[in-house]
DSSP file (Angstrom, degrees, kcal/mol; ACC not computed):
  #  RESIDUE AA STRUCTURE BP1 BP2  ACC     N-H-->O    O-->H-N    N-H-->O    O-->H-N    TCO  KAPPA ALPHA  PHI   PSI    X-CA   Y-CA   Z-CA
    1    1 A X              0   0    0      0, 0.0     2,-0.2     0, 0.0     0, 0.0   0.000 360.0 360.0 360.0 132.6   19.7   18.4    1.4
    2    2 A X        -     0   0    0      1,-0.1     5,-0.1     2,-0.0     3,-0.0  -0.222 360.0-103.8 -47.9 127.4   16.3   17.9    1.6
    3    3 A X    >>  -     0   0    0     -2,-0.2     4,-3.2     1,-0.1     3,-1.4  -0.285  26.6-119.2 -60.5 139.9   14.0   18.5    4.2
    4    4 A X  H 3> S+     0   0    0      1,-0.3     4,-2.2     2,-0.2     5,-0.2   0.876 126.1  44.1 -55.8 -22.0   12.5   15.3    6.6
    5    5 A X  H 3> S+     0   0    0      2,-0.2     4,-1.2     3,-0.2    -1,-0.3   0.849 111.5  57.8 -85.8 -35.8    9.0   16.5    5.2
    6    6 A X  H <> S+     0   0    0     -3,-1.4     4,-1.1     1,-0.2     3,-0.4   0.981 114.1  37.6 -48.8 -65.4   10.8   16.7    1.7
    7    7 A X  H  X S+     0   0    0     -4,-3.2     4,-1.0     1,-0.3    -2,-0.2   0.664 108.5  52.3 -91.1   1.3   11.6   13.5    1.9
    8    8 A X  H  < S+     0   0    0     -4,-2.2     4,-0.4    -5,-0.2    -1,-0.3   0.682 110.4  60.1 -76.6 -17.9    8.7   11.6    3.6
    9    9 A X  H >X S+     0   0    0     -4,-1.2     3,-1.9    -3,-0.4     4,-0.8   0.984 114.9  35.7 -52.8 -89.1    6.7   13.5    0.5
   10   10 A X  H 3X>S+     0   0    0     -4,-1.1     4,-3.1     1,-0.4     5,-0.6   0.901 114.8  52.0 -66.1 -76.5    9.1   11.6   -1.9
   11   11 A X  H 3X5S+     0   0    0     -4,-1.0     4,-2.0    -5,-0.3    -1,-0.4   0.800 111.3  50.0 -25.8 -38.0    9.3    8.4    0.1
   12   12 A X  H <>5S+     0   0    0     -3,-1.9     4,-1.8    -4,-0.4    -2,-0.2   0.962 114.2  43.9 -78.6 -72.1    5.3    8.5    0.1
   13   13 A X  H  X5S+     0   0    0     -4,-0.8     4,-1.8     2,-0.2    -2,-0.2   0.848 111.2  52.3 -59.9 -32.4    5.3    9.0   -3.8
   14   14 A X  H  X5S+     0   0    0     -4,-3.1     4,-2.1     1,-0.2    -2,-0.2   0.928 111.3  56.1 -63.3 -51.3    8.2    6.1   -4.1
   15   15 A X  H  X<S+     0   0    0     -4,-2.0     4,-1.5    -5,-0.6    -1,-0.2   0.855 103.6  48.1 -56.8 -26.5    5.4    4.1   -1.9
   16   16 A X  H  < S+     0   0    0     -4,-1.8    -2,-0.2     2,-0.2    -1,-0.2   0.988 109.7  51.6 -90.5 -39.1    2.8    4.6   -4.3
   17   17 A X  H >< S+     0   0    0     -4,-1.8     3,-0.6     2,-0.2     4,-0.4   0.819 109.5  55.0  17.7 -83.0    5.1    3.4   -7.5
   18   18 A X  H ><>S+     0   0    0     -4,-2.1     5,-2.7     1,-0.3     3,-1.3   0.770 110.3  41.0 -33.3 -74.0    5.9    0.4   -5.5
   19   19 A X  T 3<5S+     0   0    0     -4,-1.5    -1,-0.3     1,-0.3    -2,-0.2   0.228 108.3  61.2 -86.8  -0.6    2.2   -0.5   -5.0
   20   20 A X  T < 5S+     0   0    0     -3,-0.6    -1,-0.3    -4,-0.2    -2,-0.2   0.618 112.7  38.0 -80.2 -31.6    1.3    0.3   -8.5
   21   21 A X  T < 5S-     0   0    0     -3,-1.3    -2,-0.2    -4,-0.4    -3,-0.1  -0.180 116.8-112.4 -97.5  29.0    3.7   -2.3   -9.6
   22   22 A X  T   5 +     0   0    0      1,-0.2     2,-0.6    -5,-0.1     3,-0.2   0.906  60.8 157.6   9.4  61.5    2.8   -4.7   -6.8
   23   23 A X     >< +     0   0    0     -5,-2.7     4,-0.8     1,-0.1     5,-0.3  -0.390   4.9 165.8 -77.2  52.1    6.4   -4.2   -5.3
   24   24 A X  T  4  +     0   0    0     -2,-0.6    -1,-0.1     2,-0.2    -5,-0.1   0.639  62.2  59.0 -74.8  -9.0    5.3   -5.2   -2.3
   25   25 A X  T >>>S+     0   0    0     -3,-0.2     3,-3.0     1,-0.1     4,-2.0   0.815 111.9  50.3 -82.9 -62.7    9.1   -5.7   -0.9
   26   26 A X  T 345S+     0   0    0      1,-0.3     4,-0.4     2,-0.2    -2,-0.2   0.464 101.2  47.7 -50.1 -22.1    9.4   -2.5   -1.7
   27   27 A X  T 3<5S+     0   0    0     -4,-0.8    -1,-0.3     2,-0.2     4,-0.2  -0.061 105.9  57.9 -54.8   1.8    7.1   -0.8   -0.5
   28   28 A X  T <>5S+     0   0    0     -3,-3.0     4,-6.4    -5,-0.3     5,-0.4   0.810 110.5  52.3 -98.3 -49.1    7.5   -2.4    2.9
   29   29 A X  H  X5S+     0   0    0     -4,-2.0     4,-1.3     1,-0.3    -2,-0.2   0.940 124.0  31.2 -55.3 -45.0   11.9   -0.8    2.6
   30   30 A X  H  ><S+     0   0    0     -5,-0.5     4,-2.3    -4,-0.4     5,-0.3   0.939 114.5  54.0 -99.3 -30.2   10.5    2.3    2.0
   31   31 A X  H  > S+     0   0    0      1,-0.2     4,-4.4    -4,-0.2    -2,-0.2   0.982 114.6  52.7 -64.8 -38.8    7.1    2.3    4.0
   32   32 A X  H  < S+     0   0    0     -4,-6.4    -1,-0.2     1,-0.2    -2,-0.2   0.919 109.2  46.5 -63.0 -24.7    9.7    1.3    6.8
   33   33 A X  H >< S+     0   0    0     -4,-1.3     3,-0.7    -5,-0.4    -1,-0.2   0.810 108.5  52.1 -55.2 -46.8   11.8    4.2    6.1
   34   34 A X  H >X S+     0   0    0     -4,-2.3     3,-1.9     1,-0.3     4,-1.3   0.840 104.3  55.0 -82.4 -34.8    9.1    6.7    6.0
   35   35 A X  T 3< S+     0   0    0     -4,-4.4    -1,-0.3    -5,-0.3    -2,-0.2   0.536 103.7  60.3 -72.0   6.4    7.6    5.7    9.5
   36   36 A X  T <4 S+     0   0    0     -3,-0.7    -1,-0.3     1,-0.1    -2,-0.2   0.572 112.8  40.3-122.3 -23.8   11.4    6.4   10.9
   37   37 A X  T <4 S+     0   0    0     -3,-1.9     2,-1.5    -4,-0.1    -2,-0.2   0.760  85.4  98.3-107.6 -18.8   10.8    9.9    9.7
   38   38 A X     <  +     0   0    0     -4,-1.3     2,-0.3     2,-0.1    -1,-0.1  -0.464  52.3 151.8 -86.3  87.7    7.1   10.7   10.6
   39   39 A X    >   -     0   0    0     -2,-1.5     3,-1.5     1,-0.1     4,-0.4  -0.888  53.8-108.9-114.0 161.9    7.8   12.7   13.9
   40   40 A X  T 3  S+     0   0    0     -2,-0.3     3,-0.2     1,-0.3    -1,-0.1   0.573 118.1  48.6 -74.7   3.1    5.6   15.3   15.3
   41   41 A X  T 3  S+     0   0    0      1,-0.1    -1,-0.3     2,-0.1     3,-0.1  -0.108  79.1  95.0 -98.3  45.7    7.5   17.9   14.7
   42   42 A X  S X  S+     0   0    0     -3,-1.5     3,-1.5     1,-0.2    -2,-0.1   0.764  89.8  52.8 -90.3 -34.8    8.1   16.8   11.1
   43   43 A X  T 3  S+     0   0    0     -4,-0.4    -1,-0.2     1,-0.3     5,-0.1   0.449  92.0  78.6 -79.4   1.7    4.9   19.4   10.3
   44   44 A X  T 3  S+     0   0    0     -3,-0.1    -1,-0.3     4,-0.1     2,-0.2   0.408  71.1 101.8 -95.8 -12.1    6.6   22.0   12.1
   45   45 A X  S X  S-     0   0    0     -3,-1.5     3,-2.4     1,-0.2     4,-0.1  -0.611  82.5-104.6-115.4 178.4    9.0   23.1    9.4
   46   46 A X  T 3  S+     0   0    0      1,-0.3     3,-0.5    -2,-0.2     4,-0.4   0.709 112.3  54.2 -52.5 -17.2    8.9   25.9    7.1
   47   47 A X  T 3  S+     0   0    0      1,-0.2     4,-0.3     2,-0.1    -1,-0.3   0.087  79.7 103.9-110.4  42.2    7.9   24.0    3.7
   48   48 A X    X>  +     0   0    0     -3,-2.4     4,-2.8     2,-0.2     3,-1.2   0.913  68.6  55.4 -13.0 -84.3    5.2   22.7    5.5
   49   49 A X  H 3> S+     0   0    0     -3,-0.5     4,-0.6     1,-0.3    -2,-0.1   0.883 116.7  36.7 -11.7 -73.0    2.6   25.0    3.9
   50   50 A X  H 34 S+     0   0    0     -4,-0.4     4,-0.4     1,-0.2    -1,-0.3   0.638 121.6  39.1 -93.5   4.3    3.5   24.1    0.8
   51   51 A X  H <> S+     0   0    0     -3,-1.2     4,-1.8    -4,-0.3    -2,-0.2   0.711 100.3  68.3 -91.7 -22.2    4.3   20.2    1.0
   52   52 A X  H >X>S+     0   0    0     -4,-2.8     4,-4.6     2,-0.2     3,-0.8   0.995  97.3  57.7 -60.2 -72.9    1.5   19.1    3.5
   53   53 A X  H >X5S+     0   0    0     -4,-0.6     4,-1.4     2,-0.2     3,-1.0   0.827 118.8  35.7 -18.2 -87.8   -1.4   20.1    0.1
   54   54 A X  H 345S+     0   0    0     -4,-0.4    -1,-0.2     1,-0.3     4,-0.2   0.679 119.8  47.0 -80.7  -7.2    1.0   17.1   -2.2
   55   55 A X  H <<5S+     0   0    0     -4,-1.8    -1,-0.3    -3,-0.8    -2,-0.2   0.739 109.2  52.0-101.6  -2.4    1.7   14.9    0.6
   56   56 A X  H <X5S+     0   0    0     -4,-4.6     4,-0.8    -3,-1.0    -2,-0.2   0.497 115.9  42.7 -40.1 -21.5   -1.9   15.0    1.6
   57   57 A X  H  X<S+     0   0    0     -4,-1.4     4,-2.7    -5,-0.6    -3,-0.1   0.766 111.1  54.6-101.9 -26.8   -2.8   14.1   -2.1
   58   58 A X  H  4 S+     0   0    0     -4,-0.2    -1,-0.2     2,-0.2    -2,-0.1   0.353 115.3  45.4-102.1  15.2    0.1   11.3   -2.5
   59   59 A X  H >> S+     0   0    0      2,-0.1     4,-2.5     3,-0.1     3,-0.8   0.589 107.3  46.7 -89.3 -46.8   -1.2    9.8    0.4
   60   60 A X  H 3X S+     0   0    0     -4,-0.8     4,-2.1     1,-0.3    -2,-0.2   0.921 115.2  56.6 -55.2 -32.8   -4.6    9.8   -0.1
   61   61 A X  H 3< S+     0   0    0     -4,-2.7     4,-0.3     1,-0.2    -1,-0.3   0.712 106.7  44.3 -33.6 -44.9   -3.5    8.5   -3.5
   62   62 A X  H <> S+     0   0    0     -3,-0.8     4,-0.9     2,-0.2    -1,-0.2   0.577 110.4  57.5 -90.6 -26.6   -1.5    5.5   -2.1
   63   63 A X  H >X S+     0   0    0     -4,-2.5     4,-3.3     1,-0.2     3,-2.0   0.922 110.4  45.4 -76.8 -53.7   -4.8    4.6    0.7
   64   64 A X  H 3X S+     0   0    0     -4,-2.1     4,-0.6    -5,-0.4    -2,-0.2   0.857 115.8  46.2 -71.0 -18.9   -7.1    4.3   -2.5
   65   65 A X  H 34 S+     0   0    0     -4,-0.3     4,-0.5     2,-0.1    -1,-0.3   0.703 117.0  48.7 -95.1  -3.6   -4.0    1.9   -4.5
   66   66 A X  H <X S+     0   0    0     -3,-2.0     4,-0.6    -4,-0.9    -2,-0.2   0.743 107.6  50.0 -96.3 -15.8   -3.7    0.0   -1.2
   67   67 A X  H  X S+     0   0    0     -4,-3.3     4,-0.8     2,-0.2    -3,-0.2   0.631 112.9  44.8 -90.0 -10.9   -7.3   -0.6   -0.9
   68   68 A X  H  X S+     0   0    0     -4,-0.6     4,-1.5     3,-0.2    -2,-0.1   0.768 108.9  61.5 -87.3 -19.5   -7.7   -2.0   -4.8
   69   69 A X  H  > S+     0   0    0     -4,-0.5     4,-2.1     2,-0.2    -2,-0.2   0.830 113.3  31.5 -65.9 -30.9   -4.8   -3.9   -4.0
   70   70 A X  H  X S+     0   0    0     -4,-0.6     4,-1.7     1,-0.2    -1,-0.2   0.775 114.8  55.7 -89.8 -11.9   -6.8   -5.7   -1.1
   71   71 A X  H  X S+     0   0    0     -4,-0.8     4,-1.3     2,-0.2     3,-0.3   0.944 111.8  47.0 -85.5 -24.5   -9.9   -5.6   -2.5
   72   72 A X  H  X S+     0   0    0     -4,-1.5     4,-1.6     1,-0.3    -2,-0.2   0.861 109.4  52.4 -83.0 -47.0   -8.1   -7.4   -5.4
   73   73 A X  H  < S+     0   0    0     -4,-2.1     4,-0.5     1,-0.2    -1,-0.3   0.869 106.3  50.8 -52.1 -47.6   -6.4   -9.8   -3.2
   74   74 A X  H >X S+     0   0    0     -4,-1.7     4,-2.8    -3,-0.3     3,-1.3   0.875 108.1  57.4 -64.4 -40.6   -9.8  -11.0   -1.3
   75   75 A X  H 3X S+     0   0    0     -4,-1.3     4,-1.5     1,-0.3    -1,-0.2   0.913 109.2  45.7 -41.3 -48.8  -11.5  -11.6   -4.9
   76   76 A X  H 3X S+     0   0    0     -4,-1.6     4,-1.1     3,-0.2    -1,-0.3   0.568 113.0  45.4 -78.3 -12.7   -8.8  -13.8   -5.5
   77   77 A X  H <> S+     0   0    0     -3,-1.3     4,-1.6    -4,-0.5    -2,-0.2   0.902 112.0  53.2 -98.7 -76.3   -8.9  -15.7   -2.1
   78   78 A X  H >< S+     0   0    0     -4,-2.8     3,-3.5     2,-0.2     4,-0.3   0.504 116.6  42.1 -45.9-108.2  -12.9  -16.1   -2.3
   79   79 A X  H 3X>S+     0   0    0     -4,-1.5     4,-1.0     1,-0.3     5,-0.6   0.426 109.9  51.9 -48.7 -65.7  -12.3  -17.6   -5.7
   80   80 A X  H 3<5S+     0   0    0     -4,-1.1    -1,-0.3     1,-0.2     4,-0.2   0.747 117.3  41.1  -2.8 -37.1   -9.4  -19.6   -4.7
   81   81 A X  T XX5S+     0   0    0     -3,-3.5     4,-2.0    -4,-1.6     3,-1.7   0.918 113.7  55.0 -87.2 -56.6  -11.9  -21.1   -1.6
   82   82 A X  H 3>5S+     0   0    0     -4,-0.3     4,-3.2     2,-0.3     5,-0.3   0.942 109.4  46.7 -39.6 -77.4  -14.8  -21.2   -4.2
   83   83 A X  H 3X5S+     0   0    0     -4,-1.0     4,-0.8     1,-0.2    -1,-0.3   0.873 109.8  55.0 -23.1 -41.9  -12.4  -23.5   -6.4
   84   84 A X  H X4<S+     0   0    0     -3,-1.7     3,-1.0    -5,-0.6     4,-0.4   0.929 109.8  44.1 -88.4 -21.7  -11.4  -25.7   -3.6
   85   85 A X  H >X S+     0   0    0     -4,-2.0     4,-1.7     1,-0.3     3,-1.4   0.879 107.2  53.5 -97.1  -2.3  -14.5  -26.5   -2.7
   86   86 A X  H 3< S+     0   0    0     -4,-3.2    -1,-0.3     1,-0.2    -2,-0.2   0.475 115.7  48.5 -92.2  14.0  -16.2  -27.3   -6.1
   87   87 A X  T << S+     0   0    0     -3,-1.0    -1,-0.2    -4,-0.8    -2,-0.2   0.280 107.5  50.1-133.3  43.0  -13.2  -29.5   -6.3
   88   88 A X  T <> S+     0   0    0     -3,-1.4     4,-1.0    -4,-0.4    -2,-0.2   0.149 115.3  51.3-102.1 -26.3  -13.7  -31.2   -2.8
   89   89 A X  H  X S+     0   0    0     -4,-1.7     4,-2.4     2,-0.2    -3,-0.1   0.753 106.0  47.8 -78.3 -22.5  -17.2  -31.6   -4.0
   90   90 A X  H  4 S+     0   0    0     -5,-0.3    -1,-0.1     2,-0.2    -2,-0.1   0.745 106.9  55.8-101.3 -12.8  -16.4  -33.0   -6.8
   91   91 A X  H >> S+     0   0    0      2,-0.2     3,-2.2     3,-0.1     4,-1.8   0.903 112.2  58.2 -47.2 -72.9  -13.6  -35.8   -5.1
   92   92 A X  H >X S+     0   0    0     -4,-1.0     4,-1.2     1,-0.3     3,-0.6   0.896 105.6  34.5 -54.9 -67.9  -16.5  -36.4   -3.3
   93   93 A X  H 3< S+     0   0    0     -4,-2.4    -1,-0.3     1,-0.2    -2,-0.2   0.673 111.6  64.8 -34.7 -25.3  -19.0  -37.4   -5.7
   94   94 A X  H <4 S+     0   0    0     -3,-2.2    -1,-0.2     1,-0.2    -2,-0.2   0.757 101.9  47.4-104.4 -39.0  -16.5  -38.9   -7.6
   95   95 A X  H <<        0   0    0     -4,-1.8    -1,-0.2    -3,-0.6    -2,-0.2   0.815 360.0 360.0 -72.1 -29.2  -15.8  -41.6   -4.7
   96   96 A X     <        0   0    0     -4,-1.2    -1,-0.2    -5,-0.4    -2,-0.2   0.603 360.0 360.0 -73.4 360.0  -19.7  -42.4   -4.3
């Protein structure tokens, strides 16, 4: 069986998958999963050493696909506002 650190490593990478494919139910099942396992003495056990290095890296991975996923999302909201109003200005004009 895998170790809790094993499998918040996996879980982590499973998150980044998820948000690569904009699974975003799915990554919420697993993100909730992983927080259930993230204890403080989850760094305490022996394959620490060598898992901390690739779940340091499949996280930092996963911050930098959740932040193009927002930055992607806001683009799409500023056009989306932009849209409504040049065609709330243009109802307007339309009425004059």
């Amino acid at each position: 069986m895998n170790s809790p650190l094993a499998e918040v490593l996996d879980l982590t990478r499973a998150m980044l998958a998820a948000a690569r494919t904009a699974d975003w139910t799915g990554f919420g099942r697993l993100q909730e999963r992983r927080a259930q396992l993230l204890k403080p003495d989850l760094y305490m056990h022996a394959d620490a050493p060598s898992l901390l290095p690739q779940l340091n890296e499949a996280q930092r991975e996963l911050s930098a696909e959740i932040a193009s996923a927002h930055a992607e999302v806001r683009r799409n909201l500023l056009d989306s506002q932009r849209g409504y109003a040049a065609a709330s200005a243009y109802l307007d004009a339309a009425q004059d």
